[in-house]
C-alpha positions, 0 to 999 in steps of 0.5 A: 480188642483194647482196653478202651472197652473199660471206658466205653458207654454202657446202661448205667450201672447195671445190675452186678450181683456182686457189687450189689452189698456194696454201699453207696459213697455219701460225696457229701459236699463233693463237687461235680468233678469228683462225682465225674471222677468216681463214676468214671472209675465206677463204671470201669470196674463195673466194666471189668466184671462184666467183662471177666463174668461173660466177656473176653476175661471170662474164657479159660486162659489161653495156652497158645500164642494167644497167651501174650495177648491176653496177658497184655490185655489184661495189663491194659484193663489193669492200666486204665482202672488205675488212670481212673483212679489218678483222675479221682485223685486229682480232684479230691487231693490235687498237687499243691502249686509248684509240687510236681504230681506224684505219679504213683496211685499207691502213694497217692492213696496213702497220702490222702489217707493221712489226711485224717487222725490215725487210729490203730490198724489203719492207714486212716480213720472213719471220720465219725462214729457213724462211718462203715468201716468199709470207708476205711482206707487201710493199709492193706488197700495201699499194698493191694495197689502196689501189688496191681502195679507190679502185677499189671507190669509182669503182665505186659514186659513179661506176658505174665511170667514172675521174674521180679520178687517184691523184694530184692533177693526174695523167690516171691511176687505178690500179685494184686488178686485174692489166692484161692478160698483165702482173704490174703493176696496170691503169691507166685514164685518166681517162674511162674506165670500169673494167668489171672482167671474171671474170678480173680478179676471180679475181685480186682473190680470190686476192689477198685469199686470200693476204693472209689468210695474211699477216696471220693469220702475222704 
């Protein structure tokens, strides 16, 4: 099984209860390439809920030599999420002529957020009185994308096992899912091995469902 599976046709969005609260991105004025974009991107977190609610991700995490497979898999899914997110990118903030293209999907995101006024406690603002805030790109979804990246790195070099703190001479790795019953993202020390569950994966889709909206409103 490879991650292609993420891209791969299904019925169109079908219904996923727990994206359902979530809203639906305006695109107002936005042309036919960025609509492609943030489907294809929508449809891959829908594909990796599916996935991770009764698909291969859904299974407890293996214990035997199967564990680097599913570690590598995982960082697959994790890879093509954020190939999508680039492609969004490319379309809505494409590199100025002669500029090489920034690689880094975190950087990217922080520097489309700049392209609005700031406001306080955020990367940039809603646009109007009338915005959501969940159209905000805060700086938090930035560090959430940086930690995805260092994330889906340890899960395919390492097979999930921390051996790379955030920070040089740190004991921590922040990895880019949601810590038990909590709003802030997990932290493992080093040693220990990320085995990231369905649940943990859900909540990586409805993040990358929600920065697509993000990025496609900007």
């Amino acid at each position: 099984m490879t991650a292609t599976a993420l891209a791969r046709a299904l019925p169109a969005y079908q219904t996923f209860d727990r994206f359902d609260s979530l809203p639906a991105p305006t695109l107002g004025g936005g042309s036919a390439e960025v609509e492609r974009a943030t489907d294809l991107l929508l449809h891959g977190a829908h594909r990796l809920g599916q996935l991770a609610t009764d698909g291969a991700l859904a299974d407890p995490w293996p214990t035997n030599a199967t564990a680097g497979v599913r570690a590598r898999y995982v960082a697959n899914c994790l890879r093509e999420l954020d190939t999508f997110l680039k492609g969004l990118l490319d379309q809505v903030a494409p590199s100025p002529l002669g500029r090489p293209r920034r690689h880094n999907a975190a950087n990217r995101v922080h520097d489309v957020a700049q392209r609005l006024p700031l406001v306080p406690g955020t990367v940039t603002p809603a646009r109007s009185a009338d915005d959501a805030p969940a159209r905000i790109i805060i700086a938090a979804d930035v560090a959430r994308l940086r930690a995805l990246g260092r994330s889906r790195a340890c899960l395919w070099h390492c097979h999930g096992l921390v051996r790379r703190p955030d920070l040089h001479g740190g004991a921590w790795m922040t990895a880019g899912w949601l810590a038990p019953a909590s709003t802030q993202l997990r932290r493992y020390p080093l040693g220990e091995r990320l085995t990231p569950d369905g649940g943990d994966l859900i909540g990586v889709g409805i993040f990358y469902r929600q920065l697509a909206y993000k990025v496609a409103d900007a």
